[in-house]
C-alpha positions in Angstrom: 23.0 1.4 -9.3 19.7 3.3 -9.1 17.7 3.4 -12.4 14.7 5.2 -13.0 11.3 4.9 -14.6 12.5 7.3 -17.5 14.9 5.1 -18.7 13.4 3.3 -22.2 12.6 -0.2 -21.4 15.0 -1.7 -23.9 17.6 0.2 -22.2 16.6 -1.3 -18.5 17.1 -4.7 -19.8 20.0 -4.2 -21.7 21.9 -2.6 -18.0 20.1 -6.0 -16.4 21.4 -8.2 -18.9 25.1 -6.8 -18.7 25.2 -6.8 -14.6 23.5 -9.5 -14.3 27.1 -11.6 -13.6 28.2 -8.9 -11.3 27.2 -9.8 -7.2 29.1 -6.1 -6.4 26.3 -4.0 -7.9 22.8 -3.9 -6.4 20.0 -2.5 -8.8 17.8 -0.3 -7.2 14.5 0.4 -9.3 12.4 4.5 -8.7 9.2 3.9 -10.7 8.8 8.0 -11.5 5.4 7.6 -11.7 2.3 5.0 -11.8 2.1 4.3 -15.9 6.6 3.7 -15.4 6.3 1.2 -12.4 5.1 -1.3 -14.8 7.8 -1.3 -16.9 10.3 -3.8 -14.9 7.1 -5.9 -14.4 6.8 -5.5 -18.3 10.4 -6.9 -19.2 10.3 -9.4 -16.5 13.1 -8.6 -14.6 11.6 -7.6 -11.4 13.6 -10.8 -9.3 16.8 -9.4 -10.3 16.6 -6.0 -8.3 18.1 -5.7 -4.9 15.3 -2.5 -4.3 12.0 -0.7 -5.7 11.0 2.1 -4.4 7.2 2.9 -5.0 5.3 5.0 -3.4 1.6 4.0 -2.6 0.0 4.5 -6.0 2.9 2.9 -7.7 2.4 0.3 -5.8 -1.1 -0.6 -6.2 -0.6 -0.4 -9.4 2.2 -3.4 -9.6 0.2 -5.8 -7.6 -2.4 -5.0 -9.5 -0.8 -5.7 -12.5 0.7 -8.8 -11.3 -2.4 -10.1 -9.8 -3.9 -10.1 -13.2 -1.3 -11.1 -14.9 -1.4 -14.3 -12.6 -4.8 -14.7 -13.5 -6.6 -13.5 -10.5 -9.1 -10.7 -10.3 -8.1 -7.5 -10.7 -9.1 -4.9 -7.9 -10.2 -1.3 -8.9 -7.6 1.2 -8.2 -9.6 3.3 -7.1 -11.5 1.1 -4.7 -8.0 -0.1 -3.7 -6.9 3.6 -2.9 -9.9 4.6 -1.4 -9.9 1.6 1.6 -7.0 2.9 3.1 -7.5 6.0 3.3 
């Protein structure tokens, strides 16, 4: 089951919450944009999807977002963006 970034938080949680018994259904998680791929992260409930599919921004933007929320240094974004390209 592919959810998407769109989707209200509340409403990602609550289709987490009712599979989360089921082993036949793989969640599979499309950010939609870099302010929505935060919002597994957000509810905590990245561990129980099979697949995210950031692109690079997106990306950056989660690690970052777990780096600080693990109490590490947060890099700029842009700095982080701009070293590989």
């Amino acid at each position: 089951m592919v959810l998407d970034g769109n989707l209200h938080e509340e409403f990602i949680k609550d289709i987490v919450v009712a599979l989360q018994d089921t082993k036949s259904v793989h969640l599979i998680y499309e950010p939609v944009s870099i302010a929505k791929s935060l919002k597994i992260l957000k509810i905590n409930e990245l561990h129980k999807f099979h697949m995210i599919k950031p692109n690079l921004h997106e990306l950056y933007t989660m690690a970052n977002y777990i780096r600080t929320k693990n109490g590490k240094s947060e890099l700029a974004y842009s700095e982080s963006i701009q070293s590989d390209i």
